[in-house]
N, C-alpha and C positions, 0 to 999 in steps of 0.2 A: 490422253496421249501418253504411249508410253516415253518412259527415259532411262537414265542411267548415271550414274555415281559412279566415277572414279577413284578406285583404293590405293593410296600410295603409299603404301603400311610395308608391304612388302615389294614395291618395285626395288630393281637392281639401282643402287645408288648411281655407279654410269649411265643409265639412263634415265635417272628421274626427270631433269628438266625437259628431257623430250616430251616425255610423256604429258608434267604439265602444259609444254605448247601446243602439243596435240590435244589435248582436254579442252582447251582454250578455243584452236583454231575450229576445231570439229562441234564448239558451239555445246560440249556436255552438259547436261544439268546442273550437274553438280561434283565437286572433288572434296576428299575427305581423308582424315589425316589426323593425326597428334600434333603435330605442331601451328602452335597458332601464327609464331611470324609467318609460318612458310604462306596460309594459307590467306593473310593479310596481302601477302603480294600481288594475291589473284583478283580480277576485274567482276565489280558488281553485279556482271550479266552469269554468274555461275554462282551458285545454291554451296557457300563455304562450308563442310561441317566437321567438324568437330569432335574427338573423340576422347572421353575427357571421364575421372570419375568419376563414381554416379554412387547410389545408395550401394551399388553390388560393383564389384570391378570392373574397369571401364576396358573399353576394346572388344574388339569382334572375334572369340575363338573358333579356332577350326579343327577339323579332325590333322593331329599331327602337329600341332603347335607345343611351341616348351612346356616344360612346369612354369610355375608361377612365379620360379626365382626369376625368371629369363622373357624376357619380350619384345617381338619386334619393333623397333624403332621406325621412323616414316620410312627412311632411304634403304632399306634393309639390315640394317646394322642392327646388333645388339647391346644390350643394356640390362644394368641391374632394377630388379623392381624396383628396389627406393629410388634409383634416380630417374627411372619413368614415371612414378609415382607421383615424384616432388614435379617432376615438367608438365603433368594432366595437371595437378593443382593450380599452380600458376595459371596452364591455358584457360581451364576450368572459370579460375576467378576473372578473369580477363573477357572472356565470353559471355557472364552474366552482369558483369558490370558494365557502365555508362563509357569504360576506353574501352568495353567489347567490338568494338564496329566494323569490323573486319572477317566478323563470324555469323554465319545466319543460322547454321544450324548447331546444336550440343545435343550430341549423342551420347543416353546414358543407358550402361546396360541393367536388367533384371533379370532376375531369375526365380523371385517368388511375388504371391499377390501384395504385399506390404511392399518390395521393392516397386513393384510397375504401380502401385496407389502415389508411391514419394515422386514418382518421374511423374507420372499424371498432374499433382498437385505444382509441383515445380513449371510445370509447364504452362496452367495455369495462373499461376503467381508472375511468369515471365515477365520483363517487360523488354528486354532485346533479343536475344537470340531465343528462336524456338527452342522446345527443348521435346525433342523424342527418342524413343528407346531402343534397343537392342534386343532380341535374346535368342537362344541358343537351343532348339527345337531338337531334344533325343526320346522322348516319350512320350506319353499321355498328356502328363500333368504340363511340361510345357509345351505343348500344343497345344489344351487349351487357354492357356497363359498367353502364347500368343496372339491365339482370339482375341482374348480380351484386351489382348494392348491395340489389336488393330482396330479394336471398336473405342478405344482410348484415346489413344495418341494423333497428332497429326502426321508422323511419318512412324512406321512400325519397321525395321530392319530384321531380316528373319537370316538363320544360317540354320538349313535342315543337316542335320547331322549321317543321314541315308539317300542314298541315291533315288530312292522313289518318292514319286511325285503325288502320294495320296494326301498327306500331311498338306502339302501346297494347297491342293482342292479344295480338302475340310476349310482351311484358314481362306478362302477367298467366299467360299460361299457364307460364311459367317462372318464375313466381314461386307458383305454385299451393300449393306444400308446404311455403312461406316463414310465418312466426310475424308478419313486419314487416306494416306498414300501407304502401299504395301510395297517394300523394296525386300530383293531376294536375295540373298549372297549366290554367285555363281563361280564354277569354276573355269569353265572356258566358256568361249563365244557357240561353240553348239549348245550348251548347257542353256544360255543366254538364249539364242533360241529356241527352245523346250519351253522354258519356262515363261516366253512370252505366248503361247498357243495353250496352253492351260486351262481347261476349263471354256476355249472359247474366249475368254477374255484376258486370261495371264495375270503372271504380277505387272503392278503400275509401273516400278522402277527395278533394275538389279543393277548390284555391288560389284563391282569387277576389276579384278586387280589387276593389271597388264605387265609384262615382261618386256612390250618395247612399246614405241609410238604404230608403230605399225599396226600393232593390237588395238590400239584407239581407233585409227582407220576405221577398224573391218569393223567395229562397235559401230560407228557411225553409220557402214554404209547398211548395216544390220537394224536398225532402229528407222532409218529412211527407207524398208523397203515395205512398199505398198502395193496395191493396184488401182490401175485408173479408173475412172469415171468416164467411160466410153461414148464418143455421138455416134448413133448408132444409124443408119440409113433405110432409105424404105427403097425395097428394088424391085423391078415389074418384069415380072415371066415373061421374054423373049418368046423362048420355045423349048420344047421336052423332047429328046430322043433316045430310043432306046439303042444303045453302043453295041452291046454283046455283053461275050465273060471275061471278067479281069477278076482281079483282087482289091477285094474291102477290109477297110481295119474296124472293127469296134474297139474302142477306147473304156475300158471299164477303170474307172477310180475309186479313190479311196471315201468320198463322201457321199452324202445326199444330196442328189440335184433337187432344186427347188419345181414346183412345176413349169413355169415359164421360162428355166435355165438351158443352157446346154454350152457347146463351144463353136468359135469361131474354122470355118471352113471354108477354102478356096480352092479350085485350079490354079488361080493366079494370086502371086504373094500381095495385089494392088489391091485387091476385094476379098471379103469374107461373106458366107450367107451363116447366119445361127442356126446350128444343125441342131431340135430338140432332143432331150434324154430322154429314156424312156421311161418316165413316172404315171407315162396316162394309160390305162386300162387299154390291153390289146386282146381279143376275144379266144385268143388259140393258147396264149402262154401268160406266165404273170408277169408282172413289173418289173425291171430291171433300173429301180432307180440311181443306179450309181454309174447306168452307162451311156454311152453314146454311139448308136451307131454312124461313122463318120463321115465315109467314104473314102472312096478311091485312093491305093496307097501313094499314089505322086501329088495326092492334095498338102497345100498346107495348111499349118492350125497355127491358133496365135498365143504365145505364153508370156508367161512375165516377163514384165525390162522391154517391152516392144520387143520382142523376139521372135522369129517362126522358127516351127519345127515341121519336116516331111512328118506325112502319118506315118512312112516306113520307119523312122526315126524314134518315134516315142513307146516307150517301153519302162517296164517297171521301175518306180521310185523316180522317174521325170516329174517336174509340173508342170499345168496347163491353166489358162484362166477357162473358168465356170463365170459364163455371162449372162445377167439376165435381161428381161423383154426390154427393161429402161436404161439399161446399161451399167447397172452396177457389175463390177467385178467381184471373183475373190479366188486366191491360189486353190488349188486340187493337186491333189498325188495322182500318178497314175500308178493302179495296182495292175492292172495286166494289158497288152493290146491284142486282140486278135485277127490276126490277118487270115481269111478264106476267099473261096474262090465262087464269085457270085455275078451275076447278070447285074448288069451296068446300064444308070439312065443320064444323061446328060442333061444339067437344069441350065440353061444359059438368060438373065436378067440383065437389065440396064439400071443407072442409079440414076435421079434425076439430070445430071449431069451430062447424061450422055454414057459414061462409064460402063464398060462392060465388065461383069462380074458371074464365071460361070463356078460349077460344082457339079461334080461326079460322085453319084451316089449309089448305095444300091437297089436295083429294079425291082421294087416289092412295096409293097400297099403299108406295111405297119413300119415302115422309115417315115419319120415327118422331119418338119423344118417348123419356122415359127414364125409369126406374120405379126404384123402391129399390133400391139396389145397384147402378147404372147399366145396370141390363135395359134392353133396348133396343124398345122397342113399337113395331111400324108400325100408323097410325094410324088404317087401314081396316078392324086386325081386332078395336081396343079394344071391348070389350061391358062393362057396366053393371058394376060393384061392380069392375071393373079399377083396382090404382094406379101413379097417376104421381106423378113430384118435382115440386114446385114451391116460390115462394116469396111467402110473403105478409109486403108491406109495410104497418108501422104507419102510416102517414101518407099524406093524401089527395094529391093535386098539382097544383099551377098552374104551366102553363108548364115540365112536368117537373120543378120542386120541390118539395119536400116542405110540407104546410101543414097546422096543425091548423084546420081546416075541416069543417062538412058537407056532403058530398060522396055524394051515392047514385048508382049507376051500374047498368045494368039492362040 
């Protein structure tokens, strides 16, 4: 699961307390800091840590930080080395001794293999506060340095020193069969998201400094955002009519549909039927695994946050949920939609319920839909008491939201 670390190294001192209540109320993993009273104050349900000397200078640097005369204090303030120095000691000694108890994590930085061997052994000798490591990722050599601490350490804290994300990669996949947590320094909350979509799986934790409570917010609602686990329904072919000519969207995205995947499709915002991608062998063209053909542009589709979007609607860099036969979800980009002008069939189904649930598609043999078990139906040769998957939502909707409303659609 991932999380997130709160840095209050460099918040604006007028708002640091914000930030801590928000750190607090928003339930973050963890907040991190040089000072140990401060972090003493904080409730045992948050991951305290610590930033404190270590074999190599303690603290997190960044591109644009002082010389080494000069270093940020927790609240933003400044201070002389020695008298940061002498305040990490102190914390330092406090956090590894028996009146440490206010500290769960000591973070110590390295920057050569003898440093990350003394953090390693320290951390093993531990017997209060964890103790893991820092370091400060500009080349080769600590890159693989970082490996190594992430196959070391219980938590590895990484600050890449380049905006690209290949360094990330190298250190996840070589850290793959590692026990430890990989936490990322990031610079904003887009950054934040990047670097959780990584490889497919991301780093485990990032480091984030915020400039207000507000910033903690949008960390929160960013780290809670998922997709659901859909029940998904069995609906029985009505009857098939062929309409005429209108306009169809295909939805072509940014990934790979799975074979039993596709998206959710309705005339009506109450029902969906699973309109499949086309990943399966059609005998005149090749594969089009990344698309959907959707139908009809007054159809809706279902996206993330329980939200609908018209197909006339969705368009480049939108997302949509990719659902599949059992109902797992998971977000899609959409890279293009294309709206043309194509002969039109009418699918109208009922849910067991009674629910009528129809879809407008286009009149052509290599469009399919997808039936229980992710059978794959083309849509020209559905005949009456046929099922397909679909999904029926509780709630009416305005503007693609959901609303308890009367709402009849026909």
């Amino acid at each position: 699961m991932r999380f997130a670390w709160i840095d209050l190294r460099e918040v604006p001192r007028p708002q640091l307390q914000a930030v801590v209540d928000a750190a607090v109320h928003t339930r973050m993993a963890g907040v991190l800091a040089t000072d140990a009273e401060l972090l003493g104050t904080l409730p045992p349900t948050i991951t305290r840590v610590l930033v404190s000397a270590g074999p190599a200078a303690g603290g997190a640097k960044k591109p644009g930080d002082k010389s080494d005369k000069e270093v940020r204090g927790t609240g933003g303030a400044k201070d002389t080395k020695d008298a940061e120095g002498a305040k990490e000691s102190k914390s330092s000694a406090a956090a590894t001794s028996s009146a440490g108890a206010g500290i769960d994590v000591l973070l110590r930085q390295f920057g050569t293999q003898d440093e990350l061997d003394a953090v390693a052994a320290e951390h093993r000798a531990a017997e209060g506060a964890t103790v893991a490591g820092f370091v400060d990722v500009r080349d080769d050599r600590t890159l693989q340095l970082s490996c190594a601490g992430a196959m070391a350490l219980p938590y590895t804290v990484i600050h890449f020193a380049d905006p690209t994300k290949i360094p990330l990669e190298i250190v996840l996949a070589a850290a793959e069969p590692a026990e430890g947590k990989l936490v990322t320094v990031v610079d904003d909350l887009e950054e934040a998201g990047i670097v959780f979509d990584v490889l497919e799986r991301g780093s485990d934790g990032v480091l984030f400094s915020p400039r207000s409570a507000d910033e903690v917010f949008a960390l929160a609602r960013l780290l809670e955002a998922t997709t659901p686990q859909l029940e998904l329904s069995t609906l029985t072919v009505e009857s098939i009519r062929h309409v005429g000519l209108g306009d169809r969207v295909c939805v072509d995205t940014c990934s790979h549909f799975d074979e039993d995947e596709g998206i959710l499709v309705g005339s009506y915002s109450s029902g969906f039927v699973l309109c499949c991608s086309e990943t399966h062998p059609l005998p005149y063209m090749p594969t089009r695994p990344f698309r959907v053909n959707a139908g009809a542009l007054h159809s809706y589709t279902l996206g993330p946050d329980n939200r609908t979007s018209y197909l006339s609607e969705v368009g480049s860099g939108m997302a949509l949920l990719a659902v599949g036969a059992d109902g797992r979800t998971r977000r899609v980009v959409v890279g293009r939609a294309k709206l043309e002008s194509r002969p039109l069939l009418e699918i109208r189904t009922h849910a067991e319920n009674g629910q009528l649930v129809s879809l407008t598609v286009q009149d052509d043999w290599h469009v399919r839909v997808l039936g229980p078990g992710g059978k794959v139906l083309n849509v020209t040769e559905l005949q009456t008491g046929d099922e397909l998957l679909g999904y029926l939502a509780k709630d009416q909707r305005h503007v693609g939201l959901p609303i308890g409303e009367f709402c009849k659609e026909v």
